[in-house]
N, C-alpha and C positions, 0 to 999 in steps of 0.2 A: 921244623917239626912241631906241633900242635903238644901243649905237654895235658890238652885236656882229659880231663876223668868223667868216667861215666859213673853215675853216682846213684847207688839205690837206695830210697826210702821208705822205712816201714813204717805206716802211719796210723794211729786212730784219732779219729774223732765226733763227737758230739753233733749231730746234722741239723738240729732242731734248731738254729738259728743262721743256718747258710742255707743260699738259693741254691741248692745244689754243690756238687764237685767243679762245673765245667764252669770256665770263666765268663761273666756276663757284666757287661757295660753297665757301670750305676749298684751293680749289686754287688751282695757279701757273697761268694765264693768261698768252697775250699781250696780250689786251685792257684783263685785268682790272691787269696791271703799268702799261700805259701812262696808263691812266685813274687810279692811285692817285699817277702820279707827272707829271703833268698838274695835277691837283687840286693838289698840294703846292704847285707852281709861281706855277699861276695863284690860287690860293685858291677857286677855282671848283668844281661837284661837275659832272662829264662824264662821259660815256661815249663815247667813240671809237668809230664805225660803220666797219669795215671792209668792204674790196671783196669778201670769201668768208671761211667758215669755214673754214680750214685744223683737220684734225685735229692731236690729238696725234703729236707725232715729225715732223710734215710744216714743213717749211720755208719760206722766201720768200727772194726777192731783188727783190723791187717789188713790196710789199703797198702797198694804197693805203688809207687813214682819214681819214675828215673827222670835224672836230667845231668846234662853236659858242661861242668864245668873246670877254668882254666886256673881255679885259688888255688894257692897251696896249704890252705887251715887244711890240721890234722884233722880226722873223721869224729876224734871221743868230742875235741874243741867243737867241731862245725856241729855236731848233735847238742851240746850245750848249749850257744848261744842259739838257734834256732828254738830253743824251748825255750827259751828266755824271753826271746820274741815274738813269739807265736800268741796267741790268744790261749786263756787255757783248757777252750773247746779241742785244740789242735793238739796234739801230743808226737812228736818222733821217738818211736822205738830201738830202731838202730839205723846206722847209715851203711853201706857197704862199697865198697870198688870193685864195679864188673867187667864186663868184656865190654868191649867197646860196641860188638853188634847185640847186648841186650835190652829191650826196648820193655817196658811195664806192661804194655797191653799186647801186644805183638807176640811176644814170647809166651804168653801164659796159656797155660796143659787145660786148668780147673779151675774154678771161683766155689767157695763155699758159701752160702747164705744161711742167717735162720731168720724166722719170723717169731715171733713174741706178743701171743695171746692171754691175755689175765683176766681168767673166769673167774674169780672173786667178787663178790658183790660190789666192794670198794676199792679202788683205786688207789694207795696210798701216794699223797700229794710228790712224792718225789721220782716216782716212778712213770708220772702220767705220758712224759714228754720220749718213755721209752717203750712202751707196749701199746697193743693195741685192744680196748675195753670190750669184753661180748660175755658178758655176765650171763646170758639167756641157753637155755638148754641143746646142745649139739651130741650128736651121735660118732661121738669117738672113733670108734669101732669102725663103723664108713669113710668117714673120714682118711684111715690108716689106709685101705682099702684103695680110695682111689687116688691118695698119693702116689703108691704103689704102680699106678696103670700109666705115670705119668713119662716112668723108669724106660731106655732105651731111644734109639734116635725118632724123634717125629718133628715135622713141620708143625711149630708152632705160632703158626700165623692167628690163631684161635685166642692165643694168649699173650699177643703184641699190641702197644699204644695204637690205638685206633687213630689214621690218617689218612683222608680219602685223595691224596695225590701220592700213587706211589712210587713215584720216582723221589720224590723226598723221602718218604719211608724205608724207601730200601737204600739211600743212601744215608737214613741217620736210624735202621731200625736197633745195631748193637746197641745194649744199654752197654755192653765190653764186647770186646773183641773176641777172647778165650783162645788167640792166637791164631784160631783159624780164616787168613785172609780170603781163600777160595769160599767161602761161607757168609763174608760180609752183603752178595747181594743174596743170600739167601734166608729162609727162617728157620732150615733145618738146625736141630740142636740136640745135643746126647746126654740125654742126664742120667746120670751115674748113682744118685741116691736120693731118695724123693719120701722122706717120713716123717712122723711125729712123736712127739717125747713127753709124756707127762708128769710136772711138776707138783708139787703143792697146790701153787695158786696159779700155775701157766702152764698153757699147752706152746709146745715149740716147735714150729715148721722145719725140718734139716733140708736143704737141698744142696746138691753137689751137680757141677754139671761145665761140658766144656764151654758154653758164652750162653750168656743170657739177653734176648728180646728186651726193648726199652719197655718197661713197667710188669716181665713177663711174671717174676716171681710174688707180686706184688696182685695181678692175674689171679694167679695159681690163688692165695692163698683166697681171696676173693670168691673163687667159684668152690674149692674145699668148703668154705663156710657154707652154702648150699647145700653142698653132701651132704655137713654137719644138720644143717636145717632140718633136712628132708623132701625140700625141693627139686634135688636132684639123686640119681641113686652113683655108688662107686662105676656103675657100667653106661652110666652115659658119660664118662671123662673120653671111651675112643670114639663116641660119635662126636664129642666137642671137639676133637683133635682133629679128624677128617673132615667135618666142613669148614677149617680154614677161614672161618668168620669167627670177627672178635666178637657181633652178640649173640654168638653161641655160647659163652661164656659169662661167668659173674662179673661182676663192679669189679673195681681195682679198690684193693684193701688199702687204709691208710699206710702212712708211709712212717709212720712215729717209730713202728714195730720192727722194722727191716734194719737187719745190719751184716753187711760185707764182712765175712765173719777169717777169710785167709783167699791168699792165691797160692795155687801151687806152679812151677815152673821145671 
């Protein structure tokens, strides 16, 4: 009988110097770090399934991973030495022992995101590598407006990594899952809270939503900034939705600003 554990990890980390989450040959990874220093620990060869791909530069503060294994280190030990060894971009929050069919991407209800805009003239040097600079005048107000329209299920093919073969696209278009497998070849998606919040010196994109398109929130906040502009008004977000084309929509906003903010399950 198999005495292995399914092991859940609550993670943050610093994205601004990894190619991303998902493991890539030759490069810095957050996957591919966690799973080499996992291996070291447990003597085990793993691969840690996270709850979405976060790109390169994109951040987290409650990434979740599960993976399978057969050590018997207590859970407080095995979270100590993994922060031990980890980089100190990488941090584990806590570890858990779940059901054996729970899976980090598979399983998850909601993903929450924010973006992080700093309207301040200046930048202060230690903040740069986590927000994203638009000093220049934007219409709030609109803004709020068509985040708002963004609310409810639509095909958001409008607001997907542009890929002109699509059969690769819709087999890699999840940035995450959000559990819904009947939905992986599709772009429909339900977003549940789509607003903005202002700070001092930052406006902050919230979104909440069951899976997110690869680069979709990233999209979103990209063509907002247009509202913002006044290039575009709050009521052309449902014609951008309906024509299903991504240069219906704005740029894709940098990636400094974004952080995977919780998954819920």
């Amino acid at each position: 009988m198999s005495l292995a554990r399914n092991l859940k990890l609550t993670l943050v980390y610093d994205g601004s110097d990894f190619h991303g989450w998902q493991i890539q040959p030759g490069l810095e990874t957050v996957q591919g770090t966690l799973s080499e220093v996992i291996g070291r620990t447990t003597g085990e060869k793993v691969l840690p399934q996270g709850s979405g791909r976060t790109d390169a530069g994109v951040h987290a503060l409650g990434q979740v991973a599960t993976f399978k294994t057969e050590s018997p280190i207590p859970l407080e030990n095995l979270q100590i030495v993994l922060n031990d060894r980890l980089p100190p971009s990488i941090r584990v929050l806590g570890i858990e022992h779940v059901a054996d069919d729970f899976h980090a991407r598979h399983s998850a209800r909601r993903k929450h995101y924010q973006y992080r805009i700093y309207r301040s003239g200046i930048v202060p040097p230690f903040l740069r590598r986590y927000v994203t600079h638009h000093p220049f005048p934007l219409d709030e107000a609109a803004m709020q407006a068509a985040a708002a329209a963004v609310t409810g299920e639509h095909d958001f093919t409008s607001f997907a990594a542009s890929d002109p073969d699509r059969t690769a696209r819709l087999e890699s278009a999840s940035e995450d899952d959000g559990g819904l497998l009947v939905k992986h070849a599709t772009h429909l998606r339900t977003i549940y809270e789509s607003r903005f919040e202002r700070g001092s010196e930052e406006l902050v994109y919230h979104v909440c939503g069951n899976g997110f398109l690869h680069h979709m929130v990233r999209n979103l906040v990209g063509t907002l900034l247009l509202v913002g502009k006044g290039t575009l008004k709050p009521a052309d977000i449902g014609r951008i939705l309906e024509a299903r084309d991504r240069s219906a929509a704005g740029a894709t906003a940098p990636a400094s600003g974004l952080y995977l903010l919780k998954v819920e399950y």
